[in-house]
DOLODO-124755 format. One record per residue (C-alpha): x, z, y; chain; residue number from 1. Coordinates in Angstrom, 3 decimals, decimal comma, always signed. Each point is the difference from the previous one (the first is absolute). Layout:
% DOLODO-124755
X | Z | Y | A | NUM
...
This chain:
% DOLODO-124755
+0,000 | +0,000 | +0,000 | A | 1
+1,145 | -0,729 | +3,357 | A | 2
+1,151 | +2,494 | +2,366 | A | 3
-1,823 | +0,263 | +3,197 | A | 4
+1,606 | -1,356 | +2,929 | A | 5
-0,053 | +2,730 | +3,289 | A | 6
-0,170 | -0,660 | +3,549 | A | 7
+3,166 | +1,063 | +1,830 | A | 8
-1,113 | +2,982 | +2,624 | A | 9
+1,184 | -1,471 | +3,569 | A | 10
-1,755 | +2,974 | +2,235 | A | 11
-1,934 | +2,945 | -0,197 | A | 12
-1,799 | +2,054 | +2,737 | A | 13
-0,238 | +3,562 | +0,835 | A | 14
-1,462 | +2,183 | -2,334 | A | 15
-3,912 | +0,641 | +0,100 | A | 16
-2,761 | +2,152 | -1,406 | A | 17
-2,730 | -1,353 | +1,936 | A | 18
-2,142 | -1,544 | -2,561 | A | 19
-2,244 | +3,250 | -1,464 | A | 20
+2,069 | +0,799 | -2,880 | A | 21
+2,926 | +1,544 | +1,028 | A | 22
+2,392 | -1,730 | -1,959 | A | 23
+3,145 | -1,439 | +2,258 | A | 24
-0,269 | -4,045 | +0,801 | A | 25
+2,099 | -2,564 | +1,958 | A | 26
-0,688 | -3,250 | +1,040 | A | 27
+2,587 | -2,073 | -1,993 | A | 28
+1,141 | -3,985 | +0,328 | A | 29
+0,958 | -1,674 | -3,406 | A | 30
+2,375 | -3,316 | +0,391 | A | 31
-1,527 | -2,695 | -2,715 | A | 32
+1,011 | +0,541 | -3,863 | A | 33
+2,612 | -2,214 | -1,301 | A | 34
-1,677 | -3,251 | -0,140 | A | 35
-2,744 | +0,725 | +2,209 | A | 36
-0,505 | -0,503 | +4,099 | A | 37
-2,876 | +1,886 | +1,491 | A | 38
+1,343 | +3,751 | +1,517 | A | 39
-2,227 | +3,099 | -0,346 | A | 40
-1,178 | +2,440 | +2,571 | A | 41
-1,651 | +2,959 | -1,926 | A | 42
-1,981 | +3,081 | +1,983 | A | 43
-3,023 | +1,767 | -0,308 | A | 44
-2,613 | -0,581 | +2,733 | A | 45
-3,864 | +2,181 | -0,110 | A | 46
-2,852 | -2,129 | -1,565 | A | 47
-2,579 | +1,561 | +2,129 | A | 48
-1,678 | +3,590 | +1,259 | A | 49
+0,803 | +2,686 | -2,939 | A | 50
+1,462 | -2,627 | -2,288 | A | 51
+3,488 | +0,396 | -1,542 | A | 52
+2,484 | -1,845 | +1,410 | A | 53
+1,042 | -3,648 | -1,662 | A | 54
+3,171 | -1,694 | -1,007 | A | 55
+0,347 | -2,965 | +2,287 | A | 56
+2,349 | -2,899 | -1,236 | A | 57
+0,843 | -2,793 | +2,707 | A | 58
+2,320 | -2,742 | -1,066 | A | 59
+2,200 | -2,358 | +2,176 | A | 60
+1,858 | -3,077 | -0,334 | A | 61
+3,408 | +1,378 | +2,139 | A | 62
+1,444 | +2,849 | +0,295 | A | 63
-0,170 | -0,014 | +3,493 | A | 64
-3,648 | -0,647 | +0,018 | A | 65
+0,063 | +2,872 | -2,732 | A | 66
+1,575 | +2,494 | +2,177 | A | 67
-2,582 | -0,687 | +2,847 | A | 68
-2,269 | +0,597 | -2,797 | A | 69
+1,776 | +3,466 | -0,578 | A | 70
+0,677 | +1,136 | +3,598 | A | 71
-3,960 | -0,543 | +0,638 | A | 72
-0,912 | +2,459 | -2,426 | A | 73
+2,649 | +2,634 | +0,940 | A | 74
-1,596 | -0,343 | +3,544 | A | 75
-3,720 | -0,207 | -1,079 | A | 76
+0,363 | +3,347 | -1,903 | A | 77
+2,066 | +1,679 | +2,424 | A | 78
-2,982 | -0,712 | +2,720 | A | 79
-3,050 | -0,460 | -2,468 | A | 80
-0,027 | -3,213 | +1,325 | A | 81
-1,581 | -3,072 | -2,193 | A | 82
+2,579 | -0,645 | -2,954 | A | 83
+1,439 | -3,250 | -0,256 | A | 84
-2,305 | -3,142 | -1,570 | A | 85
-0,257 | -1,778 | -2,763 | A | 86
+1,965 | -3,466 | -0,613 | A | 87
-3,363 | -2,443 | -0,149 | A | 88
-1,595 | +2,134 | +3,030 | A | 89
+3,594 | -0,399 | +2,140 | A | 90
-0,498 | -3,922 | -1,416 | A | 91
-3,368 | -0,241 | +0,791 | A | 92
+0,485 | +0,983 | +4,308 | A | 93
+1,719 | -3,168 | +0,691 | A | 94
+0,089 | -1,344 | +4,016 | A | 95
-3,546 | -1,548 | -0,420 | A | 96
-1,331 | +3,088 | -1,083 | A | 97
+2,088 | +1,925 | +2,814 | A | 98
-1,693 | -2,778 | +2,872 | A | 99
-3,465 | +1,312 | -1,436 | A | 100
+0,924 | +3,151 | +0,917 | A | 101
+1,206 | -0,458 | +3,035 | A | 102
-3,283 | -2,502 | +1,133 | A | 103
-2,096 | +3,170 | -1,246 | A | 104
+1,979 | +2,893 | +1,920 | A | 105
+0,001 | -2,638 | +3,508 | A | 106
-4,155 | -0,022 | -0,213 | A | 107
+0,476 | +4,402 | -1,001 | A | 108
+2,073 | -0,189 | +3,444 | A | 109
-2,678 | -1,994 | +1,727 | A | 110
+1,487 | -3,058 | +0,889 | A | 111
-2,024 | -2,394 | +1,539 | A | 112
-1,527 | -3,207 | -1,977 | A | 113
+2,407 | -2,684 | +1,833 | A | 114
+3,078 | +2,303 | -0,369 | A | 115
-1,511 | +0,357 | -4,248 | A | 116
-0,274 | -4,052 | -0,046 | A | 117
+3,938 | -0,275 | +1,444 | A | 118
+1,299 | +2,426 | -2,435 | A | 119
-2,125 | -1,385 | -3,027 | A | 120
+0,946 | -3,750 | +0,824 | A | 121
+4,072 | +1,019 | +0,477 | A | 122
-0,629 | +1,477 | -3,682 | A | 123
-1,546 | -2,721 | -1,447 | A | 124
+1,777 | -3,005 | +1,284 | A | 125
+3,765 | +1,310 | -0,036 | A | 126
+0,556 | +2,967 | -1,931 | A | 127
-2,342 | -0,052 | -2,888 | A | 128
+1,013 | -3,406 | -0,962 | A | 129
+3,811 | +0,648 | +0,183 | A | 130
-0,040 | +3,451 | -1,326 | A | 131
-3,222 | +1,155 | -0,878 | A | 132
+0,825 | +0,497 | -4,170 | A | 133
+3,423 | +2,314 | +0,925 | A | 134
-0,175 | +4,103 | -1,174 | A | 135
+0,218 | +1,909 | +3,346 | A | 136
+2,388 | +1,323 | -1,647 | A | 137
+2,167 | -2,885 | -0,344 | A | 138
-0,068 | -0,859 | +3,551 | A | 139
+2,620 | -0,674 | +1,489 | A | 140
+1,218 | -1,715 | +3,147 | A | 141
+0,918 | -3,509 | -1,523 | A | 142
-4,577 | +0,096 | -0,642 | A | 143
+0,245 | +0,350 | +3,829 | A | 144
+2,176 | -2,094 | +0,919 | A | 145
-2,141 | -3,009 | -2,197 | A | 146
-3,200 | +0,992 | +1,851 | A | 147
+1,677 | -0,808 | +3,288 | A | 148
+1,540 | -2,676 | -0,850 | A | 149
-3,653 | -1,683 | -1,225 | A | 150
-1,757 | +1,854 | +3,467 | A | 151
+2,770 | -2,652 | +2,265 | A | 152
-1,476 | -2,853 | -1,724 | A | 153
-3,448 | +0,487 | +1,656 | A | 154
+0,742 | +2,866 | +2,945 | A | 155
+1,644 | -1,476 | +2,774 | A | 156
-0,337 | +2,618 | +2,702 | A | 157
+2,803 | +2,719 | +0,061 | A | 158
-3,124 | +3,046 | +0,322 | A | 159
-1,393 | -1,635 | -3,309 | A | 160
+2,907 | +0,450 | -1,877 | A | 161
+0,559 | +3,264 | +1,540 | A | 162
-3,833 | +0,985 | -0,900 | A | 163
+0,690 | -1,059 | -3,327 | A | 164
+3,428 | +2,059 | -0,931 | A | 165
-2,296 | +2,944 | +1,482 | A | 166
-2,484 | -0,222 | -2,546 | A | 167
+2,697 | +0,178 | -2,871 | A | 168
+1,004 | +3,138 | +2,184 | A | 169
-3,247 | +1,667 | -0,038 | A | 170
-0,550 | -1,163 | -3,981 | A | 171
+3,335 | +1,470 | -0,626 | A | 172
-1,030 | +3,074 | +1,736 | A | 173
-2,839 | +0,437 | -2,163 | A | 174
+1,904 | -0,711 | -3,297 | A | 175
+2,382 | +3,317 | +1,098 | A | 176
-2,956 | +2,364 | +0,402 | A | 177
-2,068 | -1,245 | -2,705 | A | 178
+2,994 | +0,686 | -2,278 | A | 179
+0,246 | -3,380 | -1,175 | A | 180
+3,575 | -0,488 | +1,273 | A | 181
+2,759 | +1,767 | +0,634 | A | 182
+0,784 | +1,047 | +3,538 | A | 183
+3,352 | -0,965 | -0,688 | A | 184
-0,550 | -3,089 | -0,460 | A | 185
-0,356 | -2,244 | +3,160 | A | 186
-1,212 | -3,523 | -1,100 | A | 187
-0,124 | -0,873 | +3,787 | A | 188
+4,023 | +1,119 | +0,402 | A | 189
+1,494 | -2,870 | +2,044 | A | 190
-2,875 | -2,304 | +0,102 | A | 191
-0,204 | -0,526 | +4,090 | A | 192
-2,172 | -2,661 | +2,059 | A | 193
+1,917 | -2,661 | +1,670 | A | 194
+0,197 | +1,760 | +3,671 | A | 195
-1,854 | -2,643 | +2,756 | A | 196
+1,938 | -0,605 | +2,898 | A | 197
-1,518 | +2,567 | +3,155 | A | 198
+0,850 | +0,109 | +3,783 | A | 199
+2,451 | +2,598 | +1,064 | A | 200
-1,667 | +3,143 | +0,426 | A | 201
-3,344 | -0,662 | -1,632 | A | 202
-1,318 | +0,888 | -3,483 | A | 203
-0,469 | -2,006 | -2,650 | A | 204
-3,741 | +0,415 | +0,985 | A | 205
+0,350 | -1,156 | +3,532 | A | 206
-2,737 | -2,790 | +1,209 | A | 207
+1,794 | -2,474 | +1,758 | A | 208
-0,977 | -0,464 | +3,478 | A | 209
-0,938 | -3,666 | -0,287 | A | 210
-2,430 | +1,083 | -2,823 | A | 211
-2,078 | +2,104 | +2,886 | A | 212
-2,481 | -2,247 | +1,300 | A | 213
-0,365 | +0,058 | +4,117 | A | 214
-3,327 | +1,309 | +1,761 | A | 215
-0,690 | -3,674 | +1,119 | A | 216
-0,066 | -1,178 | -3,596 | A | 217
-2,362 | +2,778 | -0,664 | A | 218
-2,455 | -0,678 | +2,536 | A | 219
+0,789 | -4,069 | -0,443 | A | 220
-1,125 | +0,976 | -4,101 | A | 221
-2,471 | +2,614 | +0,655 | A | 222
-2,127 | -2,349 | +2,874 | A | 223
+0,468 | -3,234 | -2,261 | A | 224
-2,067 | +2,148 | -2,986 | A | 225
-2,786 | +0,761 | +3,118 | A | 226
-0,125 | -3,144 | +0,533 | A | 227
-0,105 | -1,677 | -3,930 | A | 228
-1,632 | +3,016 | -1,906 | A | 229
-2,597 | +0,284 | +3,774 | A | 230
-3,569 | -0,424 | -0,037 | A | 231
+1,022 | -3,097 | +1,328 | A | 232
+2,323 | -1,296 | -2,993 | A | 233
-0,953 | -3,098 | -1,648 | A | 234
+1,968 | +1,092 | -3,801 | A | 235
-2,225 | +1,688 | -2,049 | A | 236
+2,728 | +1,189 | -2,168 | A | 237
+1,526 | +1,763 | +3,262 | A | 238
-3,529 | +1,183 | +1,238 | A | 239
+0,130 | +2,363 | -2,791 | A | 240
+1,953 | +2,335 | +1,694 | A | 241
-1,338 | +0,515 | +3,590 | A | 242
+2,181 | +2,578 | +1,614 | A | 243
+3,293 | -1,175 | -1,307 | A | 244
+1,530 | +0,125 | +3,359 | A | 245
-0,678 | +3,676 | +0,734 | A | 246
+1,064 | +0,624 | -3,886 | A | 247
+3,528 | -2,112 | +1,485 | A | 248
-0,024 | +2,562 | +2,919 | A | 249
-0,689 | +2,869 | -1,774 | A | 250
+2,992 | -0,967 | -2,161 | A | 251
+2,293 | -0,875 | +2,921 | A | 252
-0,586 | +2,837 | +2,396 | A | 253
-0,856 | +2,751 | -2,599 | A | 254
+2,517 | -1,127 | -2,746 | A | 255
-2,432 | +0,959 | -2,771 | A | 256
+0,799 | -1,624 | -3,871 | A | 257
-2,290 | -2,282 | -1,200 | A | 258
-2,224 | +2,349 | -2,235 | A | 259
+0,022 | +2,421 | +2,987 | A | 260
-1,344 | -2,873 | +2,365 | A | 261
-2,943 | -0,917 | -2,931 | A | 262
-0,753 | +3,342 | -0,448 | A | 263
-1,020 | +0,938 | +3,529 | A | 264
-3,862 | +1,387 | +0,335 | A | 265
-2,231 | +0,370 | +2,783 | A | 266
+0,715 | +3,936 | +0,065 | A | 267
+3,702 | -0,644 | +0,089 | A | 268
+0,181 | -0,847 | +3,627 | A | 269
+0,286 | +2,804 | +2,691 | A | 270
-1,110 | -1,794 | +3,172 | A | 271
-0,185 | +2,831 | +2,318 | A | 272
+3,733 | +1,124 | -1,257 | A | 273
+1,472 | -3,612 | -0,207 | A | 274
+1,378 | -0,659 | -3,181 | A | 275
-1,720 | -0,218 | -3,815 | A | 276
+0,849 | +1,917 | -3,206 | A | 277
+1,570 | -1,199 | -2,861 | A | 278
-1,345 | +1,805 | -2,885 | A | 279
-0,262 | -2,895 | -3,171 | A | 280
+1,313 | -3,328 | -1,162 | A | 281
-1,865 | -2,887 | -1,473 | A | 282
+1,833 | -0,476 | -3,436 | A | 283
-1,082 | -2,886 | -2,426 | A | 284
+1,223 | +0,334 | -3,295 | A | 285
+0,360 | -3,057 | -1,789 | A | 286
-2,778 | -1,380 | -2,157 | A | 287
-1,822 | +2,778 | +1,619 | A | 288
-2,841 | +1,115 | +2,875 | A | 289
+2,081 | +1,006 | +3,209 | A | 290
-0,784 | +3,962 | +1,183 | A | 291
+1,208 | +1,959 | +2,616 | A | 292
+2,816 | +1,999 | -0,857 | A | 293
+2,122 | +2,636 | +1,488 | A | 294
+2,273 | -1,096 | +3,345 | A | 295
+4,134 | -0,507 | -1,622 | A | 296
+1,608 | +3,028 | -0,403 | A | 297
-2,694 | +2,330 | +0,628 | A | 298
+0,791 | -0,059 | +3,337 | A | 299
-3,079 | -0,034 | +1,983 | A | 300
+0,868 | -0,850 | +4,100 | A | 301
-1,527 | -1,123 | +3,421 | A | 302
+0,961 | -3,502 | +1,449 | A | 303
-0,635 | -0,600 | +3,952 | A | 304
-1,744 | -3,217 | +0,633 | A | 305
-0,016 | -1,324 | +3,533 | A | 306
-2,971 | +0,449 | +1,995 | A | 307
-1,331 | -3,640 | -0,110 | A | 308
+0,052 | -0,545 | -3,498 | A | 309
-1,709 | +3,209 | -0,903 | A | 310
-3,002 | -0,556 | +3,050 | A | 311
-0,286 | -3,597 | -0,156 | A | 312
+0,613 | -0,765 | -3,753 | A | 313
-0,838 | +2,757 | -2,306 | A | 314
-2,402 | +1,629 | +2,082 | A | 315
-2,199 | -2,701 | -0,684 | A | 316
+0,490 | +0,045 | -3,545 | A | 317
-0,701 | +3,688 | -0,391 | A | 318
-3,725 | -0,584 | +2,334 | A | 319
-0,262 | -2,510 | -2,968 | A | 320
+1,041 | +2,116 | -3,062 | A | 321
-2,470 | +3,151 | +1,201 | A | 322
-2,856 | -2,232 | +0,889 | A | 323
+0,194 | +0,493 | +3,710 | A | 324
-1,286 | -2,106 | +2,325 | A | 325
+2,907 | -1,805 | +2,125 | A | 326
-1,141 | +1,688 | +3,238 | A | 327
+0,683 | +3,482 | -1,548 | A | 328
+2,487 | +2,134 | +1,805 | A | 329
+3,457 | +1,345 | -0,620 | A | 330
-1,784 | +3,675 | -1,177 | A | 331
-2,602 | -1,236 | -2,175 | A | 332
+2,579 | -1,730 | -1,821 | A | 333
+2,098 | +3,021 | +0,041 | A | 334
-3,177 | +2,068 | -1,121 | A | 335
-0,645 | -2,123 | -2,905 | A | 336
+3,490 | -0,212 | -1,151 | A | 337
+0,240 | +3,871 | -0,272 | A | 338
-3,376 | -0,149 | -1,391 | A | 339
+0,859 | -2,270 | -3,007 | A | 340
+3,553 | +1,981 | +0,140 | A | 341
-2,315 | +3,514 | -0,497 | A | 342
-2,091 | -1,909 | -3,031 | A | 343
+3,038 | -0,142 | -2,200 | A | 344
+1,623 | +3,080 | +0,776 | A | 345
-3,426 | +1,505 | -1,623 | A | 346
+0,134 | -2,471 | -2,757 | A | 347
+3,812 | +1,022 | -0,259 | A | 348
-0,838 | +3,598 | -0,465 | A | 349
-2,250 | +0,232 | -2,759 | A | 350
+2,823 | -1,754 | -1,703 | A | 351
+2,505 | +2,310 | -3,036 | A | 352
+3,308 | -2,053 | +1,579 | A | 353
+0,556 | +2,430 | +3,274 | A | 354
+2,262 | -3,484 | +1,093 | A | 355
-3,283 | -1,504 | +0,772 | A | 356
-0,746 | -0,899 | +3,910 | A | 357
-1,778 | -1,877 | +2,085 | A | 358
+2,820 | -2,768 | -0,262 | A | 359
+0,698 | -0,354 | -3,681 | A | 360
-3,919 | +0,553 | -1,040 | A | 361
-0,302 | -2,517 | -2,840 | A | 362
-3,018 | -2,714 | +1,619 | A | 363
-0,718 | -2,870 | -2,117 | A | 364
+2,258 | -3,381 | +1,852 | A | 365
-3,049 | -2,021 | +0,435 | A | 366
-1,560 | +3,258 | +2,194 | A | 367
+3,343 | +0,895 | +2,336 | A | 368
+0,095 | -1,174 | +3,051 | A | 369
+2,990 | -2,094 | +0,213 | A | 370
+1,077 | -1,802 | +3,572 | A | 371
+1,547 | -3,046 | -2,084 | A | 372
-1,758 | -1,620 | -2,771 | A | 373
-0,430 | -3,083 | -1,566 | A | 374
-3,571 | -1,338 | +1,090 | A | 375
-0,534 | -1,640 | -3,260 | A | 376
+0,723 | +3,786 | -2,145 | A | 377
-0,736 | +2,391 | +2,660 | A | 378
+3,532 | +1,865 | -1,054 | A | 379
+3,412 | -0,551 | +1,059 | A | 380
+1,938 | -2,843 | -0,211 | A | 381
+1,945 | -0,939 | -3,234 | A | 382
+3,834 | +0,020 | +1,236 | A | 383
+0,001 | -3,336 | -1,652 | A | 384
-2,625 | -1,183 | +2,372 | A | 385
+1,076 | +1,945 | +2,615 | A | 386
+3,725 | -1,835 | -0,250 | A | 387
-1,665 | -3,440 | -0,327 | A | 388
-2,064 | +0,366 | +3,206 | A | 389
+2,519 | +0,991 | +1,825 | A | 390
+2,654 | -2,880 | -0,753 | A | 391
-3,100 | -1,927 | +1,290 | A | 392
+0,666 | +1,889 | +3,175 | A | 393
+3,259 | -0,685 | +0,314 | A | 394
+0,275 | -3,883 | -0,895 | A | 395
-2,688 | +0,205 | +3,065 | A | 396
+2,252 | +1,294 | +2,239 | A | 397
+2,869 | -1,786 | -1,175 | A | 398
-1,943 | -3,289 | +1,168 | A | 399
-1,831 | +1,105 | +3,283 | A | 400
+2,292 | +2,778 | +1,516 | A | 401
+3,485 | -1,496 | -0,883 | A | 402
+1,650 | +3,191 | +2,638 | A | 403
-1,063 | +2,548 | -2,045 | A | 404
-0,460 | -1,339 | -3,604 | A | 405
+0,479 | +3,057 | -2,969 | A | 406
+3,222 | -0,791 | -1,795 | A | 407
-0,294 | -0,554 | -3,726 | A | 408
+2,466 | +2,674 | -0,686 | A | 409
-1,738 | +2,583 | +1,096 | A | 410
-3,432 | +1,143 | -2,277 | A | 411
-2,890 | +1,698 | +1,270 | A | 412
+1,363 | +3,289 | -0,883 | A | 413
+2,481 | -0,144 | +2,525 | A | 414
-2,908 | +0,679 | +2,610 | A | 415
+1,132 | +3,508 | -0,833 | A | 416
+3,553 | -0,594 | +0,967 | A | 417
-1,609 | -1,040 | +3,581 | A | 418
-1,787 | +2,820 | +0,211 | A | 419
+3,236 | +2,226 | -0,848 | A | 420
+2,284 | -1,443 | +2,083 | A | 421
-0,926 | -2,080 | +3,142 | A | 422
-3,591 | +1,959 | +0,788 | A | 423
+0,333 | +3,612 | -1,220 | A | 424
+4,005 | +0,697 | +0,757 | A | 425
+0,647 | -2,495 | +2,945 | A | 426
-3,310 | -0,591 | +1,782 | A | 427
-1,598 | +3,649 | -0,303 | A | 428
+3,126 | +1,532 | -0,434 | A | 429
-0,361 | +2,166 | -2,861 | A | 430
+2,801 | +1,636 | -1,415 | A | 431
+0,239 | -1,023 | -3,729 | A | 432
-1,002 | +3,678 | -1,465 | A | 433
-3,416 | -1,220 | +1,708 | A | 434
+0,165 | -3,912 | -1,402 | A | 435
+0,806 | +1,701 | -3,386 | A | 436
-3,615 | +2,088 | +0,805 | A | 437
-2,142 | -3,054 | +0,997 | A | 438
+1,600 | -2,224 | -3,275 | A | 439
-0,732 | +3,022 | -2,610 | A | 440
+3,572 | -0,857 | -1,032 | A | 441
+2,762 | +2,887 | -0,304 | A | 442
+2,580 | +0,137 | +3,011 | A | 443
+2,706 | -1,170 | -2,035 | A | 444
-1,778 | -2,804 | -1,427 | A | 445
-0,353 | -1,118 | +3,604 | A | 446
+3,431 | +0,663 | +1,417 | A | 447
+1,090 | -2,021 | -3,345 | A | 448
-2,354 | -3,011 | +0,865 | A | 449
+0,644 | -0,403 | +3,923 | A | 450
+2,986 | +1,876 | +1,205 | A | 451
+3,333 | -1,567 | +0,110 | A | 452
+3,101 | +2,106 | +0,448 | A | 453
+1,860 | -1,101 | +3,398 | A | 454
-3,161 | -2,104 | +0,822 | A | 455
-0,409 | +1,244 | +3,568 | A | 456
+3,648 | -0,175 | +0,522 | A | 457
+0,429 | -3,497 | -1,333 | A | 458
-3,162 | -1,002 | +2,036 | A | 459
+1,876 | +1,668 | +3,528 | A | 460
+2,919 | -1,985 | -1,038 | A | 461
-1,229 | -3,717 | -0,083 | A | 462
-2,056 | +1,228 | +2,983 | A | 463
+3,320 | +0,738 | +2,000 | A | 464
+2,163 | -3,267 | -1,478 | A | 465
-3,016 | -1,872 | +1,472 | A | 466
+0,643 | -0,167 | +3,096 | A | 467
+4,107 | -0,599 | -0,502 | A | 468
């Protein structure tokens, strides 16, 4: 008969009596017999409340992976944390299981639909299909590497490379406190985005000043959608959206994001104290209704408008909205506002979430009342729609107001760079603490966006050379 072959002992841990019987026990690592090549971790681990303790065997391939294996135990006993897995569970969370994780603690966190979409669609169209089938374990930064490398293929832009090394980040993250990797192990080591060239003295962030459109262009834009979108326009597919102008203004001299601008209500404009609140965002999932949504960040604020826009434009609107009549005065407006304002607060409080108030008070879309819709829905604009209209705008302007024709390179978004810059900081002279208060942004996001290092002194410079 054939002797037995034995496993060579390779390590063996401190000496327990932890498991209910009393007897002494060590957690012990067994090299392969002769002949063989999987390495044994053996330890006792409890099966469950009152139960005797178990004999746990994990194998490994290496001995390195072995004496992970080994040091996880030592460390799970020593701080009853979870002992270590077994081989086809540690096989089984592999980097499509991790990005399932990671999609379902973003929506625990609360991130909004369009952020979801941008995270889900980085997953799905560059890492998944490079590395999707690889053991979390078993990632390393060569995996990385071969994501970005297919990401350069499609992403052009420097920020969507940059956006899509961070989601590795924030998946590798995950992988350390789940457990599923070691936190010695860095499978992001080295891997760097190609740095984009930036001006002295600005941030990589820093919106060039050619790429902030001048108040001409913004009335030139916003009177040319009066005119087109106008009671007067001739383009049904333009008449849709009949105060597209003030929605341009709104933009231009409030700086308000899209969703923020669709989201506006009767009840969030403060005529008597000049400016309106911004309290929600329109937010249209994809392949799904559009609903009103919290403002970014959480962050609700105040925006000044000036005087004409909110008498002469949204005043009007609002008479509209609360079904009153056109001759109705600046305090029955008021009166109704705070009326309607009073109405949800009392809805709000018979509500179990405290966070309920008069501005977040869930109202059916097709019920708000909204200053910008689309005529043919009665809710706001699809961005899609809204984007479409106003290129419309623009090739308008382009043909019939050469002067002050809207560059291509700059998109409608960057009505919030004019609002920032040339109306808020230079023509009102607000210090940027206050622009960073009337954008709902953080200071330093701001001083990151618009400030230039030396700037001033640079500007004093050409300003003296120009008369030499």
């Amino acid at each position: 008969m054939a002797s037995r072959r034995k496993s060579t002992l390779l390590a063996q841990g401190k000496e327990r009596r932890i498991d209910g019987t009393g007897w002494p026990w060590r957690v012990r690592l067994y090299a392969p017999p002769p002949g063989g090549t999987g390495y044994q971790v053996i330890f006792k681990a409890p099966a469950g409340e009152g139960e005797p303790w178990k004999r746990v065997l994990r194998r490994a391939s290496t001995e390195e992976e072995a004496r992970r294996i080994f040091a996880q135990a030592e460390a799970a006993l020593d701080t009853e944390k979870e002992t270590p897995v077994a081989s086809h569970v540690r096989a089984s969370r592999t980097i499509r299981t991790l990005g399932e994780e990671y999609l379902t603690d973003s929506r625990a966190r609360g991130k909004q639909p369009r952020t979801m979409e941008q995270r889900e669609s980085r997953l799905n169209a560059h890492v998944l299909p490079t590395i999707g089938d690889v053991p979390v374990t078993k990632w390393r930064v060569e995996h990385s590497r071969m994501v970005m490398e297919k990401g350069a293929k499609t992403i052009f832009s420097n920020r969507g490379r940059e956006d899509l090394r961070g989601q590795l980040a924030a998946m590798r993250k995950l992988a350390w406190r789940l457990g599923w990797l070691e936190r010695s192990i860095d499978p992001l080591d080295g891997l760097e985005v190609g740095k984009a060239n930036v001006l002295h003295g600005a941030t990589t962030h820093y919106v060039d000043p050619r790429l902030r459109p001048e108040t001409r262009q913004v009335k030139a834009m916003a009177d040319a959608a009066d005119k087109l979108c106008g009671p007067e326009g001739t383009d049904s597919l333009m008449t849709r959206l009949p105060l597209f102008g003030t929605k341009i203004r709104v933009a231009g001299f409030g700086g308000l994001r899209l969703g923020e601008q669709n989201a506006l209500r009767a009840i969030d404009v403060f005529f008597d104290r000049g400016y309106v609140h911004v309290n929600g965002s329109w937010i249209t999932p994809r392949g799904q209704a559009g609903f009103r949504g919290p403002v970014k960040n959480h962050t609700l604020h105040e925006v000044p408008l000036p005087k004409s826009l909110m008498r002469d434009e949204l005043l009007p609107r609002v008479k509209e909205l609360l079904r009153l009549p056109a001759k109705a005065t600046l305090q029955q407006v008021l009166n109704a506002q705070e009326a309607e304002r009073q109405r949800r607060v009392s809805l709000a409080a018979r509500e179990k979430d405290k966070s309920v108030a008069w501005w977040n008070y869930a109202v059916a879309p097709e019920d708000e009342l909204w200053l910008f819709i689309d005529t043919e829905t009665g809710l706001p604009v699809k961005p899609e729609m809204h984007n479409e209209r106003w290129h419309r705008v623009r090739k308008w302007v382009d043909e019939n107001d050469p002067d002050n024709a809207w560059p291509k390179t700059i998109v409608y978004r960057n009505l919030r760079h004019h609002a920032a810059t040339k109306w808020f900081h230079e023509e009102l002279g607000e210090s940027w603490e206050v622009v960073a208060q009337y954008l709902g942004d953080k200071l330093t996001t701001v001083l990151n966006h618009y400030v230039r290092a030396g700037e001033d002194a640079l500007r004093d410079s050409v300003t003296k050379l120009a008369h030499r």
